[in-house]
N, C-alpha and C positions, 0 to 999 in steps of 0.2 A: 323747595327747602330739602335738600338731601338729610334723611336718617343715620347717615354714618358719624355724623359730628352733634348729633343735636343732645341741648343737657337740658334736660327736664327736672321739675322738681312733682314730686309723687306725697297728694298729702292720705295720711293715713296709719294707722300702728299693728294693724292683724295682718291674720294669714293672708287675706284675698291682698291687702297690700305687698306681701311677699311672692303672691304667687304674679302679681300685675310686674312689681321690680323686676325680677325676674324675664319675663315678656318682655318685657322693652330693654332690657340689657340685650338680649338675645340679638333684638331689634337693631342694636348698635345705640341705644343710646346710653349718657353718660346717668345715672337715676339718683339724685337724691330724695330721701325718704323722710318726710316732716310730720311727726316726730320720728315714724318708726319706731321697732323694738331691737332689742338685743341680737338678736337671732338674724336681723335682716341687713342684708350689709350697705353702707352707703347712710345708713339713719344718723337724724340730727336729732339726739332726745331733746336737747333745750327748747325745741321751736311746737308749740301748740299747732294743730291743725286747724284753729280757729282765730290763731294771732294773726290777721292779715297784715299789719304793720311789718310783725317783724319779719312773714315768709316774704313779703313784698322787700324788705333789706337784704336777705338770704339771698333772691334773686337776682339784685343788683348788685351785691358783691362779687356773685358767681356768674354772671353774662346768662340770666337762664333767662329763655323769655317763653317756656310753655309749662303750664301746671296742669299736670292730671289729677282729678279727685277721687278719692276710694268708697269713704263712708259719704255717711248723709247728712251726717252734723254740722258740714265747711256750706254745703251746698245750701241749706237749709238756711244757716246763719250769713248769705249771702256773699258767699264767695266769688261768685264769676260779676257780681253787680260790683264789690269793690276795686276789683281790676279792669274795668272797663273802661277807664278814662285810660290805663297806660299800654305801654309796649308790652306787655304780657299775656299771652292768650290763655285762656282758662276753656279746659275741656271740662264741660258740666254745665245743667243749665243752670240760669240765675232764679234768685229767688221765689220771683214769681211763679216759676212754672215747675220751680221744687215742691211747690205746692201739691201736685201730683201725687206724692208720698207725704208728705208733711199733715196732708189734711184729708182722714178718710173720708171726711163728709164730703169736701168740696172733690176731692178724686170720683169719687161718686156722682156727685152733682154734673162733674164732665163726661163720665159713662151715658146717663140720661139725656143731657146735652145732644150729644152726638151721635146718637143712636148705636151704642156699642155691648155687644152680645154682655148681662151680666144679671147677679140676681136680685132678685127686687129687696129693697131694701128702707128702715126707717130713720130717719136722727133724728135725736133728741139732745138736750138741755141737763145741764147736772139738777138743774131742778124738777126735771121728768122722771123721773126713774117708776112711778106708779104707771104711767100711762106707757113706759117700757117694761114693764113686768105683766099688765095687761094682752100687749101685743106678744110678748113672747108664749104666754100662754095660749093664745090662741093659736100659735101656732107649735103650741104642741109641745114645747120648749126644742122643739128643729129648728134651731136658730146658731146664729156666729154673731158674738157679743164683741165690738171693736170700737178699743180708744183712739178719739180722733186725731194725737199726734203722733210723735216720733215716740218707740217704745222698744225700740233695738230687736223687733220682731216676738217680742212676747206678749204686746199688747190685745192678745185674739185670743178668745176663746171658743171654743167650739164643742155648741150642746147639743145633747141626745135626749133631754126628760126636762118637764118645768121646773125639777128640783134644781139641776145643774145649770141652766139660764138662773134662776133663783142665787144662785152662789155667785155664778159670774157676776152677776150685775148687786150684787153685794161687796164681792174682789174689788172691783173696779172702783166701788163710792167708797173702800176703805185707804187705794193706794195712792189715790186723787183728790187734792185738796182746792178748795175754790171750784171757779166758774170751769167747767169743761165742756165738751160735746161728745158725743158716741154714737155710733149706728147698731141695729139691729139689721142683721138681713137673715133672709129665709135661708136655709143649709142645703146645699147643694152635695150632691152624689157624685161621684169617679173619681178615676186618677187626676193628679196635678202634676205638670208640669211646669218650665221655667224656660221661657222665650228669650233671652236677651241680644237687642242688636246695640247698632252705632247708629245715630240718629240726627241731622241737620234739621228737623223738621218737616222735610219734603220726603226723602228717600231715607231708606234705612235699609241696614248690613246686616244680618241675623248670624248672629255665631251659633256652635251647635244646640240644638235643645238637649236639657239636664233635668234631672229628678232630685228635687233635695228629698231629704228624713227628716222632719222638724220632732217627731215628738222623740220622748228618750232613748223610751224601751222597745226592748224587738214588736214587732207584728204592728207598727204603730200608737203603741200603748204609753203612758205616763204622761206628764207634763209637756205642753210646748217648748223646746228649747231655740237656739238662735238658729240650727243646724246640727246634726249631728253626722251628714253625711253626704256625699251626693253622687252621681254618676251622668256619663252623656258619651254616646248621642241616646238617644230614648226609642228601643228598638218598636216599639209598639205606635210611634206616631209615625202612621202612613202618610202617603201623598194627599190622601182623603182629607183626616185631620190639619192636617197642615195648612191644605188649601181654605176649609173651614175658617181655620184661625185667621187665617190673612183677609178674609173673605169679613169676617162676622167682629172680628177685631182690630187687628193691625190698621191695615186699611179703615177703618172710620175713625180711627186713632190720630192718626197723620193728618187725616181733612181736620179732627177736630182741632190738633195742635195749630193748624195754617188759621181755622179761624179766629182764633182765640187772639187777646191783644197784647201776646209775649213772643218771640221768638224762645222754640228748645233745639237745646244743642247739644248731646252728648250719649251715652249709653240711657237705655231706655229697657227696662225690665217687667214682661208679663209673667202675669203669675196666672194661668190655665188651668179651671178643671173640665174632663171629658166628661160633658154630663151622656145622658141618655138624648139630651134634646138638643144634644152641638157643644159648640165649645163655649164658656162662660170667663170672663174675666174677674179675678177674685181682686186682682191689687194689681197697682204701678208701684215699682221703685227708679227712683232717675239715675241707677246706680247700680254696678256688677251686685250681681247677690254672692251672699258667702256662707254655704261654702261653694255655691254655683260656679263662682270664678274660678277657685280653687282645679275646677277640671276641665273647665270650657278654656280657660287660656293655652295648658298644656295640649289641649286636642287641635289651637289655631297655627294651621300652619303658616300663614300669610302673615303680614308685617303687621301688627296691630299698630305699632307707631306709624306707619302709613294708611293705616286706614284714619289714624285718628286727625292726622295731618290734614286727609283728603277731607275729614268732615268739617275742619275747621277754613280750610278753603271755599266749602262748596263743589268739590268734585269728587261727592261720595257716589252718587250715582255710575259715575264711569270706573269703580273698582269692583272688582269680584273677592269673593270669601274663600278660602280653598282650606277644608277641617284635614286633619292627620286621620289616618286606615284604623280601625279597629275603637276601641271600647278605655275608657279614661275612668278611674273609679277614686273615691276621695273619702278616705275614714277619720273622724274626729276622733282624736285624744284629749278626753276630758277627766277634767278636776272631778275628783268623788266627791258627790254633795252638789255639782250643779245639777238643777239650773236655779237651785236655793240661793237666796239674797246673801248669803255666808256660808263658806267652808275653807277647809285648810289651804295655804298655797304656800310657795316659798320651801318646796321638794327638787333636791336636784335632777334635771333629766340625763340621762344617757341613754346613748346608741342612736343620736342621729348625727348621720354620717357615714352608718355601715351597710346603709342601702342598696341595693344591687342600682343599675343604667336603667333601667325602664319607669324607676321611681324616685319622686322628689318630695322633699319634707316642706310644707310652708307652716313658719312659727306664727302666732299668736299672742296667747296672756301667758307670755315670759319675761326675766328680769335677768338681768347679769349676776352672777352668782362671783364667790370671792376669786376662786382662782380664774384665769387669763382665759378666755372662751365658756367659760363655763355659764349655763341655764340653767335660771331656776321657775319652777311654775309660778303665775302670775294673774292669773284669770281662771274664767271658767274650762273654755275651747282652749286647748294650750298648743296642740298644733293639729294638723290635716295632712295624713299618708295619701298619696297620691300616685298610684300605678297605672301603668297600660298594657294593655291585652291584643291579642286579635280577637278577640268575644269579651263578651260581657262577662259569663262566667269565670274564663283567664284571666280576666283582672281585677276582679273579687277576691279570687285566691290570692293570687298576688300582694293586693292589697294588704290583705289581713295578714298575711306572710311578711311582707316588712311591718306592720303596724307591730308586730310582735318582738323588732329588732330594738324599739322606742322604749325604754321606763321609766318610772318616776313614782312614788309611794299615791297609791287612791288612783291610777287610771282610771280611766274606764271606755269603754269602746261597745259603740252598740254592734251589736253582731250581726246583725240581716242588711246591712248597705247593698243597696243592687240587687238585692234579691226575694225583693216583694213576687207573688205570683202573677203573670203577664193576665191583665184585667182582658174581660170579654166585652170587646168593642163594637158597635155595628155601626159602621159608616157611610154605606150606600145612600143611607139619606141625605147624605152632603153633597 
């Protein structure tokens, strides 16, 4: 199937969906974006990303016959199972094996399974919360409090005292109604990183490693938000590491996917921390992280629409990866007031558009504003600056140099993206 003619439909409405359009236009192909936002060109706002009926008509009207998935909600609500009886290929796995992310318990249950490097951990029953408050105490309240479904990446807490396990698992029974589940795992130490490849099940394509910023404020501090920021390649993860990961994760990952009784098929997302004792796996997502994508597409020099092609062939094995030279850095513009359940939106933006050649804007929680092009804020994350560097440090600067070109009333931009202090590693034990 040649990439010069192929029209794809892209479901999805953020920035990682603007920064993916993007990629595969480059790619040659033709991208429409269901629903998309304002800001992204080629979007059908009319069409839900979970109407399958109607992206199924959309497709047939337009001769499209491959769908990329962006978020987690198409996949989850069984998006690749509903197109599987027709001519349409869907890149993402089907529901079953969305499960992966969908369900920390059972994501967890397959870690154990499979013998896959990660930390020990309990579930529990919304009717448990005593005999989870017990364990968390015992263990000090060094624990990470996680709701077992989909929570758009806010669903985790991470304690340091029994007061704060005490809160979380308070949070939790107050924003969840009925039956649920949740795990308790013990809190792991080091940096985290963000593995994402292309994945048939068998072999998998690792695009660069990235660092997201999930909490607000500088140094790590405040609330978990969705992302605040990211950067890649990640100059601290050696061959060592790397080998580790593939060694202690990757790899029993892929035997576990072949034994298990689902085919997966599409982007497959680790989430890594460097403990003192190896690498541990925190979370799967069956799906580009964001703002992770936001800088790993930009750093792919190779065809992604050929790679994705080749996974859905079966001849991902016989492709190579090939990243662009130097340092890709990714800054959130955010609504003042997230990652609070309310705050103001509906602020005109300006100044994207005046960005120098080494940087691209990907939109998010925007809306069409009255006059003809015009954006107005819409969400939390409203967009992600995006520069590249020959160093890491060069396109930091960068970065925050165009993030500065962007306004809108209530910004706000966390200020250390990229520039955590390079943690002390010892990896000779690997």
């Amino acid at each position: 199937m040649s990439g010069n003619t192929q029209q794809l439909v892209l479901l999805g409405s953020g920035a990682r969906e603007h920064a993916l359009a993007t990629k595969l236009r480059q790619d040659g192909a033709t991208v429409h974006v269901l629903p998309g936002n304002a800001g992204i060109p080629g979007s059908v706002p009319g069409i839900s990303a979970t109407d399958f009926p109607a992206i199924q008509g959309f497709c047939k009207e337009h001769g499209v016959k491959l769908i990329v998935v962006g978020p987690e909600a198409p996949l989850a609500a069984g998006v690749a199972d509903y197109f599987l009886e027709t001519d349409i290929r869907v890149f993402g796995p089907r529901r079953q094996a969305a499960t992966l992310e969908s369900s920390k318990v059972w994501s967890k249950e397959f870690m154990r399974r499979h013998g896959i490097a990660t930390a020990r951990a309990w579930s529990y029953r919304s009717d448990q919360f005593a005999e989870a408050q017990t364990q968390a105490e015992e263990l000090d309240g060094q624990v990470v409090v996680k709701y077992d479904g989909l929570a758009a990446g806010k669903g985790v807490y991470v304690c340091s005292s029994i007061a704060e396990a005490t809160a979380a698992l308070a949070e939790l029974r107050e924003l969840h109604e009925g039956w649920f589940s949740f795990l308790l795992e013990e809190k792991l130490t080091g940096p985290e990183v963000s593995l994402i490849g292309l994945t048939d099940g068998v072999s998998i394509q690792l695009l660069a490693p990235a660092q997201d910023h999930k909490q607000l404020l500088a140094n790590d501090e405040g609330p978990n938000t969705g992302g605040m920021g990211a950067y890649c390649p990640v100059p601290f993860l050696d061959d060592n590491w790397l080998a580790a990961i593939r060694a202690d994760i990757i790899d029993p990952t892929l035997r576990g996917l072949q034994a298990e009784p689902f085919d997966f098929l599409g982007f497959l997302y680790f989430g890594v921390m460097l403990t003192p004792s190896g690498p541990k796996l925190l979370e799967y997502n069956v799906r580009l992280g964001d703002p992770e994508a936001e800088v790993i597409l930009p750093a792919l020099e190779s065809s992604l629409l050929e790679l994705i092609e080749a996974t859905l062939d079966g001849n991902l094995a016989q492709t190579i990866t090939r990243q662009r030279p130097g340092a890709f850095v990714g800054v959130v513009l955010a609504s003042g007031g997230y990652p609070a359940a309310q705050f103001p939106t509906g602020f005109p933006i300006h100044g994207i558009g005046n960005q120098g050649q080494g940087t691209q804007v990907f939109v998010g929680g925007v809306k069409p504003g009255q006059q003809p092009g015009e954006l107005l804020t819409n969400g939390g994350r409203v967009a992600v600056v995006v520069s590249h560097g020959p160093d890491l440090p060069t396109a930091v600067q960068l970065a925050y140099a165009e993030a500065e070109l962007v306004y809108f009333q209530d910004k706000y931009v966390r200020p250390d993206i990229g520039q955590r202090p390079a943690p002390l590693l010892e990896t000779s034990a690997y």
